[in-house]
C-alpha positions as CSV (number, residue, x, y, z in Angstrom):
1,X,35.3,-16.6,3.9
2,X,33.4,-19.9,3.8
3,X,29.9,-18.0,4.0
4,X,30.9,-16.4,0.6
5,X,31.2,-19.7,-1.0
6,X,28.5,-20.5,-3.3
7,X,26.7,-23.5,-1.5
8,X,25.1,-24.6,-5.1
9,X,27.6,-28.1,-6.1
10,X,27.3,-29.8,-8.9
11,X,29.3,-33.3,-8.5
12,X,29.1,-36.6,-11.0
13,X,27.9,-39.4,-9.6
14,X,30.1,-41.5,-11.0
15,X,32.9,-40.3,-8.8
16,X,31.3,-41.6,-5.8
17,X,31.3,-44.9,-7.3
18,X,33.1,-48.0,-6.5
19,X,35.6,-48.5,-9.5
20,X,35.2,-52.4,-9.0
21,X,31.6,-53.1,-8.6
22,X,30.1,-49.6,-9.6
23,X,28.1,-50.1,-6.3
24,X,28.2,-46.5,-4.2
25,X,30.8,-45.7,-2.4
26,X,30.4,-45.5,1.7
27,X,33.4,-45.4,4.0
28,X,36.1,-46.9,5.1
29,X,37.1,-46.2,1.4
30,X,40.7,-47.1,-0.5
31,X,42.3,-45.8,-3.2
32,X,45.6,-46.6,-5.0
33,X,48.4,-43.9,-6.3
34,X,46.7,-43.2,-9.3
35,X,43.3,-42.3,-7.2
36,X,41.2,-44.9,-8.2
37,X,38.8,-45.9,-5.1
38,X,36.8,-48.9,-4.3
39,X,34.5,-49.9,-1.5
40,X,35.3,-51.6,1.7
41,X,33.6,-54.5,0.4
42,X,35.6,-55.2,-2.3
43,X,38.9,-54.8,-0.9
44,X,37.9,-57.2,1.7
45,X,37.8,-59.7,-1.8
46,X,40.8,-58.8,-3.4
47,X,43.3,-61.6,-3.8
48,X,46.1,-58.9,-4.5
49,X,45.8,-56.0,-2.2
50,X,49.5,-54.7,-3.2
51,X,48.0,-54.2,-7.2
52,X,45.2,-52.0,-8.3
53,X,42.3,-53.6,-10.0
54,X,41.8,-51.1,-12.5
55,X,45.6,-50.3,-13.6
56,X,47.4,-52.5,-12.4
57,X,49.8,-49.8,-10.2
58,X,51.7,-52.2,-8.0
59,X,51.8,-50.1,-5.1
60,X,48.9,-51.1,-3.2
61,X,45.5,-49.5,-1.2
62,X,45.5,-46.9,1.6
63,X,42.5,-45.7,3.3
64,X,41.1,-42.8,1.4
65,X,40.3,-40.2,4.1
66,X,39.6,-37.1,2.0
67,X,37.0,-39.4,0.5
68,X,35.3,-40.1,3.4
69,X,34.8,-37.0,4.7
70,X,33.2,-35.6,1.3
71,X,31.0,-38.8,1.4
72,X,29.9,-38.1,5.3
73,X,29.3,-34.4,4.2
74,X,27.3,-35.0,1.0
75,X,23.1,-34.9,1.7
76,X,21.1,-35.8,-1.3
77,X,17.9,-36.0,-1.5
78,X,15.0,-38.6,-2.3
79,X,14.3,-39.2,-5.9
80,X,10.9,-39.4,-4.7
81,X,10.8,-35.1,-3.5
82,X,9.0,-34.4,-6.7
83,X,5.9,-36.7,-4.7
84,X,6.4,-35.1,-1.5
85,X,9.7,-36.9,0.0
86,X,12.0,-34.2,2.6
87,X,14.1,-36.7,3.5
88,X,18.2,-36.4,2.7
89,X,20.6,-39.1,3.3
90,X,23.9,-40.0,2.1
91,X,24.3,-41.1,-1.4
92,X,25.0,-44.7,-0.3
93,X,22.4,-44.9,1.9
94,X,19.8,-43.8,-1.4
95,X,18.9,-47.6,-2.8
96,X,17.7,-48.8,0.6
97,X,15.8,-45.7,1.4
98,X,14.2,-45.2,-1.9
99,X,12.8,-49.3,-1.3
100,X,11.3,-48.3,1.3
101,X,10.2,-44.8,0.7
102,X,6.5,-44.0,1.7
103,X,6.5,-41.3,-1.5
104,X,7.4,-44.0,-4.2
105,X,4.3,-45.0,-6.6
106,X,2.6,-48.3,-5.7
107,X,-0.5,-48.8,-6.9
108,X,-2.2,-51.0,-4.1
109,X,-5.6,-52.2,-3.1
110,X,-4.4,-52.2,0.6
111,X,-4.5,-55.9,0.2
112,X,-1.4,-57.9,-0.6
113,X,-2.8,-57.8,-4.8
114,X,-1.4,-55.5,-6.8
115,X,-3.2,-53.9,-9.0
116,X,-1.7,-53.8,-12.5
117,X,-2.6,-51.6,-15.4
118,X,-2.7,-53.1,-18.9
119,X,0.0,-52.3,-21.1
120,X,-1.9,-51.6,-24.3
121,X,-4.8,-49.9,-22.4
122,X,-5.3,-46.3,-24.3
123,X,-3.1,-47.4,-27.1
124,X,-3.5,-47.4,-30.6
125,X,-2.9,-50.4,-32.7
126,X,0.6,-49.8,-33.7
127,X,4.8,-51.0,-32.9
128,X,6.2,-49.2,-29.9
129,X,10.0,-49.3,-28.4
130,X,10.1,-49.7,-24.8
131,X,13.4,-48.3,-23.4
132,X,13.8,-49.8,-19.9
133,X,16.3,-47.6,-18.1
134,X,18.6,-48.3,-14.8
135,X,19.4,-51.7,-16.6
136,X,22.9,-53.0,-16.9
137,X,22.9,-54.0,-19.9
138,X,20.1,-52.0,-21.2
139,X,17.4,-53.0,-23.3
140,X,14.6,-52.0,-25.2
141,X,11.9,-54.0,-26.1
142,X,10.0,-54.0,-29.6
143,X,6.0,-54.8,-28.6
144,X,3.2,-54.8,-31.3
145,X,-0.6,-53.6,-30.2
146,X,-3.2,-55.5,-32.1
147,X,-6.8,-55.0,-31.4
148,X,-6.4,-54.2,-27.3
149,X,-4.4,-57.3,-27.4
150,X,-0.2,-57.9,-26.7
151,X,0.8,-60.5,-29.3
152,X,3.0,-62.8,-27.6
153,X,6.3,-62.4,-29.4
154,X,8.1,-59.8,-28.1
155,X,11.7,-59.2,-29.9
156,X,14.6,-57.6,-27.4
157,X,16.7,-55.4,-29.4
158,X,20.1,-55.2,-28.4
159,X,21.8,-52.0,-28.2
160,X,25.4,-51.3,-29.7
161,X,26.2,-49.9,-25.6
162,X,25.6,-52.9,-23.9
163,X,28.5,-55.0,-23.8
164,X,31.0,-51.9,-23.6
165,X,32.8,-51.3,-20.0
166,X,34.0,-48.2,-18.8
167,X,37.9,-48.5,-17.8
168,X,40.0,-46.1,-15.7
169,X,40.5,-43.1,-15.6
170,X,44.3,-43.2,-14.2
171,X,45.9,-39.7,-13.8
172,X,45.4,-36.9,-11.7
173,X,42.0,-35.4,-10.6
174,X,42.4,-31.4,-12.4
175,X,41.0,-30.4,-15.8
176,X,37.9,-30.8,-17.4
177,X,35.9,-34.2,-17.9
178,X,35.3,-35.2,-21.0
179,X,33.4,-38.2,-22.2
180,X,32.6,-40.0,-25.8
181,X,29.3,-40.7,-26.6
182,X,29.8,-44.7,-27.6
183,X,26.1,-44.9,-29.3
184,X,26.9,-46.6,-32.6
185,X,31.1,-46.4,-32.5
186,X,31.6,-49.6,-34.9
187,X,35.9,-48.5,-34.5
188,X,38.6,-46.4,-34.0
189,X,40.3,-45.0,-37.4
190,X,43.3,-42.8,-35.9
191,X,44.6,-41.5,-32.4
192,X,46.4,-38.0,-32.4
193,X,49.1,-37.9,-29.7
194,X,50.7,-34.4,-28.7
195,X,53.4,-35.0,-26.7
196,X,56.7,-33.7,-24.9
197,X,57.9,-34.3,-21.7
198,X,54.4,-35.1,-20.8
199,X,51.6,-35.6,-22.9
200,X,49.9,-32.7,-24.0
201,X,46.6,-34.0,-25.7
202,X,44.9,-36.4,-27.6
203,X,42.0,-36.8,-30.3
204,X,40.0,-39.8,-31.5
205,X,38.6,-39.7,-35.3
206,X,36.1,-42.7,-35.0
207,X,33.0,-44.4,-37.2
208,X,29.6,-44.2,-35.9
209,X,27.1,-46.0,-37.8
210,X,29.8,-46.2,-40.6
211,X,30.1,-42.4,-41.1
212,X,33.7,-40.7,-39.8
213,X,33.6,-38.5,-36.9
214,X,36.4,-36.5,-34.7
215,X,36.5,-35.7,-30.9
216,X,37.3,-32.4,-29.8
217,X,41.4,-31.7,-28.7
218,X,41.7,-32.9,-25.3
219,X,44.4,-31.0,-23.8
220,X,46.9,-27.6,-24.3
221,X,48.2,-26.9,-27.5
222,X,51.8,-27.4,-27.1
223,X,54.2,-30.7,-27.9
224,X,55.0,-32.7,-31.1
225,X,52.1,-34.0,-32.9
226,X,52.1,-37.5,-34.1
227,X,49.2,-39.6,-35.5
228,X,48.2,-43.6,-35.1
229,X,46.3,-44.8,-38.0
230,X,45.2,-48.0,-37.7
231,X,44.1,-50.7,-40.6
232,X,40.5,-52.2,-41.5
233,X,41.1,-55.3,-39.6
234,X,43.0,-53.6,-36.6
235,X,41.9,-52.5,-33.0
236,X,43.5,-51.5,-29.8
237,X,43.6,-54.0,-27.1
238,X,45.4,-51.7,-24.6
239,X,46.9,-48.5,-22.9
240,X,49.8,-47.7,-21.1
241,X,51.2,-45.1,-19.7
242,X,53.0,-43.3,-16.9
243,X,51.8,-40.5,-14.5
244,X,53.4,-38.3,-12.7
245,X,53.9,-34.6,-11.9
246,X,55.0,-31.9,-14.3
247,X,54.5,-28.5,-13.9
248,X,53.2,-28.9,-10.1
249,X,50.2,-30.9,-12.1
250,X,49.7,-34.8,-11.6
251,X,49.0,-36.1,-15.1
252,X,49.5,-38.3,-18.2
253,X,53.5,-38.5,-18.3
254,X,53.7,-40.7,-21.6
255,X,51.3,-43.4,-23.5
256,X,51.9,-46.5,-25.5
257,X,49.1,-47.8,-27.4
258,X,48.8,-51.4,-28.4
259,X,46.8,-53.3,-30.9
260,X,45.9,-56.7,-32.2
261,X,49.0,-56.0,-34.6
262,X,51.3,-53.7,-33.3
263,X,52.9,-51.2,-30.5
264,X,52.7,-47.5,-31.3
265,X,54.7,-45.4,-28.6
266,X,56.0,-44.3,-26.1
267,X,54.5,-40.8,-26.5
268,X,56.3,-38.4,-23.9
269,X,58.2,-39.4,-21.2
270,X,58.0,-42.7,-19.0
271,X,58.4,-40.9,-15.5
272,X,56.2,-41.6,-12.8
273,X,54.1,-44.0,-12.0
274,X,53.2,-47.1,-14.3
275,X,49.4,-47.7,-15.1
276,X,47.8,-50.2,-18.0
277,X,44.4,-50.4,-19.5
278,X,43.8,-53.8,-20.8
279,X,41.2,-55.0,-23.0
280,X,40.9,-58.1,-21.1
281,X,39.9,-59.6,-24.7
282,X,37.9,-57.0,-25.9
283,X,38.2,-54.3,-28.0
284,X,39.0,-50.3,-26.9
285,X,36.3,-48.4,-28.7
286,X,36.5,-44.9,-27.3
287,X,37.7,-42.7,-24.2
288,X,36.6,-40.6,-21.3
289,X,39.4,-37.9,-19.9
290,X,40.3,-35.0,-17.8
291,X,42.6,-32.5,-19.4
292,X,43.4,-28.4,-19.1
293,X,46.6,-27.4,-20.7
294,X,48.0,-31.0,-20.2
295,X,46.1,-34.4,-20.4
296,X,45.3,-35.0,-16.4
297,X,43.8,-38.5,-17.0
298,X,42.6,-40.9,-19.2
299,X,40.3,-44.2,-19.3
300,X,38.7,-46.2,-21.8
301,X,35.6,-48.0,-23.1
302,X,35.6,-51.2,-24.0
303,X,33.1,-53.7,-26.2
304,X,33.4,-57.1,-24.5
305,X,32.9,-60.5,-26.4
């Protein structure tokens, strides 16, 4: 049977992330109830190993050994194949091949010097946006060309993304991901809850760039319907919840939302396991999920400061 098995997997990265320093995961790997993981490193930090850095589940870390043995079994390969690279490592071991990987672009006299191009060689005078990617927070960078030359002011741009922190998820691991695009969300205008004795799904009308905008149903079509609308001045500071299983699925049991004014909730039942997504003095700007015909998990984004 396993030779019939399509060998062609697709996987997000992010997944194979530490939840507490982003940093790859490599084993011995821990998780808490609600299956978020962190590195070996990290745990090694924590001050409170019996609560979960992420949701705050007070039932501690065990090793993660289903984890490990996808990590161990997963070969990627060199971004650097495109130039000629054959080699395939472990995701974790990626950053400190790709240092030293003979394939990566250096342009070098052989000497110690390196030889740098110009920027505004071949360029027209004009304004250009420089995005600079792989940069936490990222930036782009307004330069002018004047005559060949790089005036020396250079204004940085700040980006709407880069003070907002993915949170979570917490919930089970089935469905279908599903991320908001946070790329000009000024604020949240109204939640819609469907709930029973679970929580069935969600939905997120939002302003981007001060024009209203919904998010697709996450979730089954079953349960009561209720709606948060929040005010002008009004944001939510956190989530809450419980997940368990219903149905033989582990997901979202119930959710209470809370805001710099008031508590909207509980929606479905509080069985299971507790989780909470603070704000941690921030403000909760969008979500990323899993759902099928229930809501399997849910996390938040976050603008800090």
């Amino acid at each position: 049977m396993k030779a019939a098995v399509a060998t062609n997997v697709t996987v997000d990265l992010e997944d194979l992330d530490c939840t507490v320093c982003f940093g790859p995961l490599k084993p011995p790997v821990f998780q808490c109830a609600a299956g978020h993981v962190l590195c070996s490193i990290c745990y090694e930090k924590l001050l409170e190993k019996e609560k979960c850095q992420v949701c705050s589940i007070a039932t501690g870390y065990n090793r993660c050994f289903a984890m490990e043995r996808v990590l161990e079994s997963l070969q990627v390969f060199c971004s650097n194949a495109g130039k000629g690279c054959t080699a395939k490592m472990s995701y974790h071991e990626m950053e400190k091949h790709e240092k030293e990987c003979p394939r990566a672009v250096c342009d070098c006299t052989g000497s110690n010097t390196m030889q740098i191009t110009p920027l505004h060689q071949g360029l027209s005078t004009d304004c250009y946006t420089l995005v600079i990617p792989k940069v936490s927070p990222s930036t782009s960078i307004k330069v002018t060309i004047n005559n060949g030359e790089i005036k020396k002011k250079i204004h940085y741009k700040k980006s709407s993304t880069d003070s907002v922190v993915k949170m979570g998820p917490c919930g089970g691991g089935g469905g279908y991901s599903w991320k908001m695009d946070m790329r000009g969300i000024n604020r949240i205008l109204r939640l819609v809850v469907h709930h029973g004795c679970a929580v069935d799904a969600m939905s997120v009308l939002y302003e981007r760039d001060g024009q209203a905008e919904e998010s697709n149903l996450w979730g089954g079509t079953g349960g009561e319907k209720s709606e948060i609308c929040l005010r002008q001045d009004e944001y939510l500071t956190s989530v809450k919840g419980h997940c368990g299983f219903f149905n033989n699925s582990f997901v979202i049991r119930s959710l209470t939302f809370v805001s710099n004014h008031r508590t909207f909730g509980p929606y479905g039942k509080e069985e299971g396991t507790q989780f909470k997504l603070p704000a941690a003095g921030g403000k909760i700007l969008g979500f990323h999920v899993r759902s099928g015909w229930y809501l399997d998990a849910l996390g938040t984004y976050v603008q800090m400061g």
